[in-house]
N, C-alpha and C positions, 0 to 999 in steps of 0.2 A: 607431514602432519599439519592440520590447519590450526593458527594461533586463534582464531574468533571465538569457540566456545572458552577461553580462559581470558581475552580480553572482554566479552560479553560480561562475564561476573565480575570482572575488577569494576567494569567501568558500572553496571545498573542490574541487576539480577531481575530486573522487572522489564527488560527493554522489549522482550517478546510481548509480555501481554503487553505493554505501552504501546506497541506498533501494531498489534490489534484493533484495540482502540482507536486508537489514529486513526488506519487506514477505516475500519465499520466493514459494512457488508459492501461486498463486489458491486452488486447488484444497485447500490444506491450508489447516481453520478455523483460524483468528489465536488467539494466547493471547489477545492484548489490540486494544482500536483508540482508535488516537489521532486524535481528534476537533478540529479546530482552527477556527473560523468566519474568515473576511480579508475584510474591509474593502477593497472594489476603490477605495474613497474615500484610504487613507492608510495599508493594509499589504501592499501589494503587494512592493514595495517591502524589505519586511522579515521575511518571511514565510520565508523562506531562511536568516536567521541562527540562528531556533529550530528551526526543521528541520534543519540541520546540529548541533546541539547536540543535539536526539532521539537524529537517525544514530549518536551515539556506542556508544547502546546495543545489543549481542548478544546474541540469545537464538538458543538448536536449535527451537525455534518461532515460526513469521513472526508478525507486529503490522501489522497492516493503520494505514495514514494518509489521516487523511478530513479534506478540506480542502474548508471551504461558502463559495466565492465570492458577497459579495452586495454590492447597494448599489450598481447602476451601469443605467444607462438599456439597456433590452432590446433596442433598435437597433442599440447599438453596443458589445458586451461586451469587456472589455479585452481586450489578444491575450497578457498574461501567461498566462492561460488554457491555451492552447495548450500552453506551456512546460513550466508542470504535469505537465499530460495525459503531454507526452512525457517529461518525466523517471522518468514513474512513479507519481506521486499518485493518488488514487483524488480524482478533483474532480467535486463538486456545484455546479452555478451556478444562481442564484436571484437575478434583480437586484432585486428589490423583497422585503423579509420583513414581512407583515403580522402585528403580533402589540401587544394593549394595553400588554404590560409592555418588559420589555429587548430590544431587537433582535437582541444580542450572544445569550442564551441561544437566543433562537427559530431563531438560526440555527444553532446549537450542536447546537438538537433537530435538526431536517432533518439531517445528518450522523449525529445516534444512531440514529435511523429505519435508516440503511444499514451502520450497524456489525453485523459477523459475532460477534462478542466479546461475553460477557455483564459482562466485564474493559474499563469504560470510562477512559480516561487524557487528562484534559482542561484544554488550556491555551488561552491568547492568541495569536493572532500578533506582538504586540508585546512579550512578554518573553524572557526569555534563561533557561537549566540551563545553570550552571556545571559538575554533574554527573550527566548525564543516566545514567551505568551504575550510580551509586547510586540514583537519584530514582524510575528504572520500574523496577528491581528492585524496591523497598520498598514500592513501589506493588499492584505484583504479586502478591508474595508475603500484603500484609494482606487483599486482595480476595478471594484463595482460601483465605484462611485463615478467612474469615467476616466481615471486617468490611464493611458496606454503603459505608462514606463511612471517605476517608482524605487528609489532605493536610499539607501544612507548611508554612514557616515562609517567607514573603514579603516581600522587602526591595525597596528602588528606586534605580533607576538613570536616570540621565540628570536627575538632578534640578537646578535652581536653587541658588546656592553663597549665597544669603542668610540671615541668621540666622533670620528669618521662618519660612522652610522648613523650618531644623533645627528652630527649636521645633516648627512643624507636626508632623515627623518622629516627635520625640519623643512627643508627643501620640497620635499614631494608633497607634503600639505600644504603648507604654501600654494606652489604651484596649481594645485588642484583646486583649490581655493579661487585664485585667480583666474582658472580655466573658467572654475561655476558660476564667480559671480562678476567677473567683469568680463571676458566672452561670454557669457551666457551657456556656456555647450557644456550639457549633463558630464557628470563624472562615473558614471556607474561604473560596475568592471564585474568583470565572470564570477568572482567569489560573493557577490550580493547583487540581485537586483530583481523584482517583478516585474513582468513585462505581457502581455497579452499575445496567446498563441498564436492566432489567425495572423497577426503581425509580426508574428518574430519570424514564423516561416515564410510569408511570403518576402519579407525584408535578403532572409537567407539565400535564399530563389532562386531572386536576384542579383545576387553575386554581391551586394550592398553591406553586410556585418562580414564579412572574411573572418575578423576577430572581433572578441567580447569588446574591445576596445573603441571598434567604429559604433555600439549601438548608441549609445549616448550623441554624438555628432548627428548621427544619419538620422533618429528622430526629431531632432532640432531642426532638421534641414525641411524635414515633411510636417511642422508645423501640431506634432504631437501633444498633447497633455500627458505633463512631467510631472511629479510630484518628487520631491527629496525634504529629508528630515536630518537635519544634524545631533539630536537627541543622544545622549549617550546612553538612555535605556535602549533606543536602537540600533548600537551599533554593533559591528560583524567585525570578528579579529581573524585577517586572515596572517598566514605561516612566513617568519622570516626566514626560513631554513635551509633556504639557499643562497643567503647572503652570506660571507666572508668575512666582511668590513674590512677597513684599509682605508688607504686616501686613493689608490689605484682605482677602486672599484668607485668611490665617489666619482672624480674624473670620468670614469668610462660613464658614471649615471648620467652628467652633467651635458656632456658631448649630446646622450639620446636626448635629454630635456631640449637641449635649442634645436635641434634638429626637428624635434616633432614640435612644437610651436611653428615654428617656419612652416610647416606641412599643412597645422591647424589655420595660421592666420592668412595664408594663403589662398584656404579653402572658403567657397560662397557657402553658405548656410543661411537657410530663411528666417523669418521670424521664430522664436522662442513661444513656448504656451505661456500667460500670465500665470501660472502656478510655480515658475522654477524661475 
């Protein structure tokens, strides 16, 4: 039995005609397309709450929504599928994604592949837009204004209430902080960030983003126009829900922290756009 038709009415009774809307007629090309990869393993399930949070936003031009079902045995594909399809989504299924690096990106690509929009707008299934009619306006607007790569500012939610965690916390913005603004090398990450088609795939290609992690870097290196905002009307909360907390799991954070700076400062990277 699929849970979507009873999580659809908990979470908006309006989310079909909303995604109507949204997306407009077929036939007229999208400003923008929102790209979202689900995990039939563990975002099925939740895949609705950021999508109703998207629906928030109006535009006089439709935004197409592309949603890459993956990760479930080809025999027997979930039937949230189905629900989808009917609500409206434009759904790619793909149970196995073969790919060396992150799973999450490669599935990511397969949905850019079918985006109409050279206007990409790309999140998680697992996180949440507090406000989504500010977040893909600003999105929008920096993409046709010229900048290649645009994102903001990312906090968490669902997280463990141990001090552990807070330090954790404090440390990884920090960190990221100092990544943005004294290296200079974007912070984006797969749960938020717009980026321009024609350059994400051929970036991809190239064996150059493996994961969501390298694009930030790897545009800095090719001399991109970046735009970032730290706005907390633009900010994206993605899922702490698989943290633990402890002081173990701090330690184990801390070990990847010096390890990937050592890998960052190590690396040449060119000039920076004057926008980031």
């Amino acid at each position: 039995m699929s849970i979507l038709p009873i999580l659809s009415n908990e979470i908006d009774v309006n989310l079909r005609e909303n995604l109507r809307q949204f997306c407009g007629d077929f036939n007229i090309p999208p400003r923008a397309s929102v790209v979202i990869p689900v995990n039939a393993q563990k975002d099925l399930s939740r895949i609705l709450l950021v999508a109703s949070d998207i629906l928030a936003y109006k535009d006089v031009m439709p935004i197409e929504f592309i949603l890459v079902v993956n990760n479930y045995p080809s025999d027997n594909p979930p039937k949230e599928i189905d629900d989808f399809v009917d609500m409206g989504f434009n759904v790619l299924c793909t149970p196995k994604v073969e790919h060396k690096g992150g799973v999450a990106i490669a599935s990511r690509i397969l949905g850019i592949e079918l985006a109409r929009s050279e206007t990409l707008l790309l999140f998680d299934a697992d996180c949440r837009i507090p406000n989504a009619k500010a977040l893909l306006g600003w999105y929008i607007s920096q993409l046709e204004a010229g900048s290649d790569l645009a994102y903001t500012h990312v906090d968490y939610m669902d997280l463990p209430s141990d001090m552990a965690t807070k330090v954790r916390m404090f440390i990884h913005h920090a960190s990221r902080w100092f990544k943005r603004t004294v290296l200079g090398v974007p912070t984006c990450r797969g749960s938020n960030y717009a980026i321009k088609r024609k350059l994400m795939l051929e970036l991809f290609s190239q064996g150059r983003i493996p994961y969501d992690i390298h694009v930030g870097p790897v545009l800095k290196s090719i001399n991109a126009r970046i735009a970032y905002s730290g706005s907390k009307e633009l900010m994206v909360l993605t899922s702490g829900r698989f943290f633990n907390g402890g002081w173990r799991e701090l330690v184990e954070y801390l070990a990847w922290r010096v390890g990937y700076y050592r890998r960052i400062l190590s690396a040449q990277f060119g000039k920076n756009s004057s926008n980031q």
